[in-house]
Chimera marker file (.cmm) of the C-alpha trace (Angstrom):
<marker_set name="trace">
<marker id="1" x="253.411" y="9.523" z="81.903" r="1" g="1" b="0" radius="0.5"/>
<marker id="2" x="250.718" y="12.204" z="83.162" r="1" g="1" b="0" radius="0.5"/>
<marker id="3" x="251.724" y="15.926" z="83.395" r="1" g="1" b="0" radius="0.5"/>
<marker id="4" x="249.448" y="16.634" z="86.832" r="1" g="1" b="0" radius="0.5"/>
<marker id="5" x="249.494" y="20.084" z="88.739" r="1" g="1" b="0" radius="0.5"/>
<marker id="6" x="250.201" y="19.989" z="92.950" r="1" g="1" b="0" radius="0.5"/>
<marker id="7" x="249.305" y="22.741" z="95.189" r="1" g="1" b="0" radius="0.5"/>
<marker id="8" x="250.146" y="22.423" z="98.838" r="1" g="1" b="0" radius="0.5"/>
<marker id="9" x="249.110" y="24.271" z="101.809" r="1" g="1" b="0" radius="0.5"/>
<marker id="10" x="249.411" y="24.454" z="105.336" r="1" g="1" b="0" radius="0.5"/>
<marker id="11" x="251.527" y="21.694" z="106.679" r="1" g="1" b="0" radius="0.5"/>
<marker id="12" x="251.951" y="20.190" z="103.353" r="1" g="1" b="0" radius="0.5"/>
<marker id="13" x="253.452" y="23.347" z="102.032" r="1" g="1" b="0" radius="0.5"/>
<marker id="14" x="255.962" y="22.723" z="104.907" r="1" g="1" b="0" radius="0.5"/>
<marker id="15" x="257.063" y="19.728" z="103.807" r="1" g="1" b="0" radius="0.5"/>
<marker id="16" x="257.494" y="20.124" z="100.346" r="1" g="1" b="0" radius="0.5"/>
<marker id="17" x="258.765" y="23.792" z="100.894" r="1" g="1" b="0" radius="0.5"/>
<marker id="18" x="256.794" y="24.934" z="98.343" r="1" g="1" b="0" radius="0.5"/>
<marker id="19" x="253.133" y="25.659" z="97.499" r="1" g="1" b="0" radius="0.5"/>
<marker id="20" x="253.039" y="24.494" z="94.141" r="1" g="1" b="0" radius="0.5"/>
<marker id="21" x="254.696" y="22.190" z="91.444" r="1" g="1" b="0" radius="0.5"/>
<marker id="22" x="253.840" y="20.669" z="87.798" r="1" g="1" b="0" radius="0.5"/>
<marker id="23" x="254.944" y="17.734" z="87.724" r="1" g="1" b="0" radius="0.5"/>
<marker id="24" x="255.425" y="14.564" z="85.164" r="1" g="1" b="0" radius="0.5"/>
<marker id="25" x="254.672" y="10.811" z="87.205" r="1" g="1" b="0" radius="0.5"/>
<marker id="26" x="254.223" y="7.494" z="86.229" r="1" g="1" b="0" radius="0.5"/>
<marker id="27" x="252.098" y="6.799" z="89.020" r="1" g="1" b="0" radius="0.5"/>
<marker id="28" x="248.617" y="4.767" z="88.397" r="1" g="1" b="0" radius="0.5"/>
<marker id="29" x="246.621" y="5.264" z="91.099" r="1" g="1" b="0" radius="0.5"/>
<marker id="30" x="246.366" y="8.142" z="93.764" r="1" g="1" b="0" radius="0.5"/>
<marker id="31" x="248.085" y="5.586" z="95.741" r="1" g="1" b="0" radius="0.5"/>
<marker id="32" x="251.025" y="5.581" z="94.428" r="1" g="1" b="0" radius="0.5"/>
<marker id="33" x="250.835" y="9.302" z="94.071" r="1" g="1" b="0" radius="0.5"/>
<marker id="34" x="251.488" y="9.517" z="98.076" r="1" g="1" b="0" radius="0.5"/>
<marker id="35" x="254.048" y="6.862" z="97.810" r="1" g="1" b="0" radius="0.5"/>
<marker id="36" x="256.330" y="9.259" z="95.037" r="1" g="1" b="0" radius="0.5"/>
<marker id="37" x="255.188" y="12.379" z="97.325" r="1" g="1" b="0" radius="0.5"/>
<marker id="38" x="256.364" y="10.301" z="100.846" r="1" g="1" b="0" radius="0.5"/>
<marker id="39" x="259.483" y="9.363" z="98.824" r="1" g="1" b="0" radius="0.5"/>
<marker id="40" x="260.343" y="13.099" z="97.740" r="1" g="1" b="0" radius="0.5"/>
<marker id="41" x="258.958" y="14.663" z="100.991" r="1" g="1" b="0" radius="0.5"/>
<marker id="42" x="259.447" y="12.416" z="104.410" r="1" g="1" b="0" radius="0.5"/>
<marker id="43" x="256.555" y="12.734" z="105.980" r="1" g="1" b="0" radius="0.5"/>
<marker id="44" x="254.299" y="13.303" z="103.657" r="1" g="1" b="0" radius="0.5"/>
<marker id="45" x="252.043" y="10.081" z="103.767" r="1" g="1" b="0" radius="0.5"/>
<marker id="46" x="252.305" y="10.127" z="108.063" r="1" g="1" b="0" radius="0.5"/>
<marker id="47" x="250.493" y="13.493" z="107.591" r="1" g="1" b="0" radius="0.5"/>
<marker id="48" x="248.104" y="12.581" z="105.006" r="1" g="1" b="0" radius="0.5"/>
<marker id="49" x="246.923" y="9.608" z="107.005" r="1" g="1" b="0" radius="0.5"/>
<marker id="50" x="247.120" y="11.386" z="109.942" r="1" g="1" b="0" radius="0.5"/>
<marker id="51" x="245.333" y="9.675" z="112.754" r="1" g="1" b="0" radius="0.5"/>
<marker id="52" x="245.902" y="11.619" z="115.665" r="1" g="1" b="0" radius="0.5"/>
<marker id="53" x="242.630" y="13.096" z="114.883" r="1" g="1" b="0" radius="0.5"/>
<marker id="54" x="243.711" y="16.016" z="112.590" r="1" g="1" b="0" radius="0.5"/>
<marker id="55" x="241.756" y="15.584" z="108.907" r="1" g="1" b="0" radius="0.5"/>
<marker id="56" x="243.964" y="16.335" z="105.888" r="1" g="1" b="0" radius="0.5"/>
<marker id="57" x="242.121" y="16.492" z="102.377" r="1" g="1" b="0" radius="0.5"/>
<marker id="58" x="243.081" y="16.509" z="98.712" r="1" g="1" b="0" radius="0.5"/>
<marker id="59" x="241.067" y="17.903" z="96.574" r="1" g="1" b="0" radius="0.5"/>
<marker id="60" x="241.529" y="16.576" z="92.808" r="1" g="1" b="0" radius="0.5"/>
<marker id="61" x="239.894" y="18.695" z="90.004" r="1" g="1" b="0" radius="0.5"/>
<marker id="62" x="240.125" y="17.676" z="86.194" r="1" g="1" b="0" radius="0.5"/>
<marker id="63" x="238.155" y="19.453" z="83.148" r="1" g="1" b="0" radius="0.5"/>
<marker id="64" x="234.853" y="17.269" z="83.204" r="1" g="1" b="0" radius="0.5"/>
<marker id="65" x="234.770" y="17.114" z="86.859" r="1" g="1" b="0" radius="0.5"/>
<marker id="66" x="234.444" y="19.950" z="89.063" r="1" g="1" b="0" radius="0.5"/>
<marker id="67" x="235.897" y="18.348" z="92.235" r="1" g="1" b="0" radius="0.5"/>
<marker id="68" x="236.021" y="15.108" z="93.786" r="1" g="1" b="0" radius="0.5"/>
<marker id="69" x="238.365" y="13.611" z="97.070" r="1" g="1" b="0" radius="0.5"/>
<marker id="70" x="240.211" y="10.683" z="95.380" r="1" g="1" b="0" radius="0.5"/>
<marker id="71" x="240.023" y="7.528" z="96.692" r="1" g="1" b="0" radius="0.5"/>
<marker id="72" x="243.245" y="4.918" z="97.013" r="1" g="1" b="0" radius="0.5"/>
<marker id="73" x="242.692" y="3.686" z="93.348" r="1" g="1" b="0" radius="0.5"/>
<marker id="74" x="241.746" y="6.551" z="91.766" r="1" g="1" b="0" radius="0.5"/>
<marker id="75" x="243.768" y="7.184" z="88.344" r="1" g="1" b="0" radius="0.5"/>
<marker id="76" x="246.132" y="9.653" z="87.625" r="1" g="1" b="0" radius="0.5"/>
<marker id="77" x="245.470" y="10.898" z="84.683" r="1" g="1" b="0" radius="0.5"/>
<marker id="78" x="247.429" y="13.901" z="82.219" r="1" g="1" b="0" radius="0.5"/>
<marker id="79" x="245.997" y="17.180" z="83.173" r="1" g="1" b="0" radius="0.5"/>
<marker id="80" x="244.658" y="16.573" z="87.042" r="1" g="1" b="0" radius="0.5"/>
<marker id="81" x="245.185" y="19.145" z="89.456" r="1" g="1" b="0" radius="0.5"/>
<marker id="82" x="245.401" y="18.014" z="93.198" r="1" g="1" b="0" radius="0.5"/>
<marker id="83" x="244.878" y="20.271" z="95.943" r="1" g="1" b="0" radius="0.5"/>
<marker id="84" x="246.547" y="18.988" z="99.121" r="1" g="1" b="0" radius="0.5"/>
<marker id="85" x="245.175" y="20.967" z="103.152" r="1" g="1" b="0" radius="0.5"/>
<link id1="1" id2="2" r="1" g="1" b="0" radius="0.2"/>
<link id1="2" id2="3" r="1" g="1" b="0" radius="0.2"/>
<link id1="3" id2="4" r="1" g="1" b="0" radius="0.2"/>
<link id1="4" id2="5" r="1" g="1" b="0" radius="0.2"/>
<link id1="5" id2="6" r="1" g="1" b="0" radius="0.2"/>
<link id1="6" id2="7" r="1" g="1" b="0" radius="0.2"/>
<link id1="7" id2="8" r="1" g="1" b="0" radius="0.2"/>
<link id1="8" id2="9" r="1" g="1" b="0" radius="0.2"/>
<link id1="9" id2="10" r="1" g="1" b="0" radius="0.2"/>
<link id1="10" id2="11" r="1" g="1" b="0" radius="0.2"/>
<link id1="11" id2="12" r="1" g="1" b="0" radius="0.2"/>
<link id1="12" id2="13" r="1" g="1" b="0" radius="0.2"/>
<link id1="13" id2="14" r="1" g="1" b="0" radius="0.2"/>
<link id1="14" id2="15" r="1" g="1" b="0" radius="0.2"/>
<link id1="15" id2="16" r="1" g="1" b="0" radius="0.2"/>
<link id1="16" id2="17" r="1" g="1" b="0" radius="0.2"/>
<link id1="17" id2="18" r="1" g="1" b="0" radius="0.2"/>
<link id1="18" id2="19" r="1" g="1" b="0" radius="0.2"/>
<link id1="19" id2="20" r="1" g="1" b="0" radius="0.2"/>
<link id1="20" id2="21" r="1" g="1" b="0" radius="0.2"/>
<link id1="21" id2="22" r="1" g="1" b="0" radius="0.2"/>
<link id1="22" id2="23" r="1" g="1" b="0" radius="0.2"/>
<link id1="23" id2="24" r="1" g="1" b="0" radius="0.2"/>
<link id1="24" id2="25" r="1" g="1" b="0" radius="0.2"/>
<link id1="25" id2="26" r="1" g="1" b="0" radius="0.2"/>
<link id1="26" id2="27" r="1" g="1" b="0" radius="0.2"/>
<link id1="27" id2="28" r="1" g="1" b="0" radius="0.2"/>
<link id1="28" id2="29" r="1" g="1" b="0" radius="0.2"/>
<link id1="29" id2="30" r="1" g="1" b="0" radius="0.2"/>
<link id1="30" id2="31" r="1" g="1" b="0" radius="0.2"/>
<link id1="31" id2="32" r="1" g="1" b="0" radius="0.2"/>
<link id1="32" id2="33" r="1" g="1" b="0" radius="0.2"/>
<link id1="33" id2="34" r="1" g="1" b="0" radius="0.2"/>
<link id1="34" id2="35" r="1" g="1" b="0" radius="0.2"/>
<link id1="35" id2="36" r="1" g="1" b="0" radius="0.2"/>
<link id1="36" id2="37" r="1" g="1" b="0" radius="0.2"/>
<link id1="37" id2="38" r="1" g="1" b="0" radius="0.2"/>
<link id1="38" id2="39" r="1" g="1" b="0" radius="0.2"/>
<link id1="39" id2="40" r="1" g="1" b="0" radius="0.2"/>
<link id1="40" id2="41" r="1" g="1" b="0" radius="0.2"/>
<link id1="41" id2="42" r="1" g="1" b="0" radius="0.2"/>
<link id1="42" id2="43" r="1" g="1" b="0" radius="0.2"/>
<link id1="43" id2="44" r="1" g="1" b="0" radius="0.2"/>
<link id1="44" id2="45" r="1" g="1" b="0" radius="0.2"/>
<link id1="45" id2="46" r="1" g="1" b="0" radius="0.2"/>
<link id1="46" id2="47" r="1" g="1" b="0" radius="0.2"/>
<link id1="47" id2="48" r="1" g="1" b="0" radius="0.2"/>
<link id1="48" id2="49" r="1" g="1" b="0" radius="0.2"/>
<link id1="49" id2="50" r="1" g="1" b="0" radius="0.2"/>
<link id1="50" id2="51" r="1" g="1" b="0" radius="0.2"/>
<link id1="51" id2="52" r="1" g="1" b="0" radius="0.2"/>
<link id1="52" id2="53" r="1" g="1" b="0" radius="0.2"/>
<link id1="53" id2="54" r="1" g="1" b="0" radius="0.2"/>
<link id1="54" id2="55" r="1" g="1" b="0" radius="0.2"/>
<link id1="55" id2="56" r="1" g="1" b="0" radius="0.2"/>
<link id1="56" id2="57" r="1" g="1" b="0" radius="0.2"/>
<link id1="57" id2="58" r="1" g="1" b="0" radius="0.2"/>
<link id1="58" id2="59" r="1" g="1" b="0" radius="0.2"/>
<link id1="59" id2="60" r="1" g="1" b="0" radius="0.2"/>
<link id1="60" id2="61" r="1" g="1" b="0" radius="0.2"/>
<link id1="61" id2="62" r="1" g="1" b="0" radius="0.2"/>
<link id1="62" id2="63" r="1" g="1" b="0" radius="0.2"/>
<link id1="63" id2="64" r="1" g="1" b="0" radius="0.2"/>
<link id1="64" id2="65" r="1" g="1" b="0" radius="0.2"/>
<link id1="65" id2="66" r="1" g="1" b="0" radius="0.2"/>
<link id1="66" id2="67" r="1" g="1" b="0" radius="0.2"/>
<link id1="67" id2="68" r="1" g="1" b="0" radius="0.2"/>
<link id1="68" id2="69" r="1" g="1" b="0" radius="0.2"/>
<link id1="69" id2="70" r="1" g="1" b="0" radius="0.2"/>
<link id1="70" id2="71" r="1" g="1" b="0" radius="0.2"/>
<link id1="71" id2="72" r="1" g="1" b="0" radius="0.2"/>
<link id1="72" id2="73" r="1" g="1" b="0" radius="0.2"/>
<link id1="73" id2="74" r="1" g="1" b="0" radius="0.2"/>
<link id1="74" id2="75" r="1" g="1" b="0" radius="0.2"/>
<link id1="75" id2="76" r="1" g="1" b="0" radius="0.2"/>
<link id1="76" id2="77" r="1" g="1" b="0" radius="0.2"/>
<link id1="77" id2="78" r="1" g="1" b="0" radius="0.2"/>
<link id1="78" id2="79" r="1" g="1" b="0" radius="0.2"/>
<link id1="79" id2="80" r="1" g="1" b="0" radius="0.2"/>
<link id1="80" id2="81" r="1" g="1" b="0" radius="0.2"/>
<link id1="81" id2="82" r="1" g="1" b="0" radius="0.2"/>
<link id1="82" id2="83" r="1" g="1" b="0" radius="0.2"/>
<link id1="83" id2="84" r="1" g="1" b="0" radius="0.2"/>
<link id1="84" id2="85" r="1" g="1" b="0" radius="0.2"/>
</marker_set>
């Protein structure tokens, strides 16, 4: 189980009707991160993969790394913070 920080804004704060959360997921891969967020929050994953041309990011910070954009398979890992605009 990782302990990961969430911070939403803009439409994603909508959905989740609130701008942050500290959470504790089983989740392996950023992957299934969206699929737990899409479960909790409807919508969540149509807005992420938008494709009606509007480009939503995430933003994924941990100690050693200063930022990255995770990919699909990325790991979660105890400690990440993911930024979600």
């Amino acid at each position: 189980m990782a302990k990961i920080l969430l911070r939403y804004m803009g439409r994603f704060c909508e959905l989740a009707q609130k701008p942050l959360e500290e959470r504790e997921v089983t989740c392996k891969t950023f992957s299934e991160l969206i699929d737990l967020l899409e479960h909790d929050y409807p919508g969540y994953a149509a807005e992420f993969y938008n494709l009606i041309g509007e480009r939503h990011e995430c933003t994924l910070r941990r100690p050693e790394v200063a930022s990255i954009n995770p990919k699909a398979d990325e790991p979660v890992r105890d400690g990440d913070c993911y930024g979600f605009y």
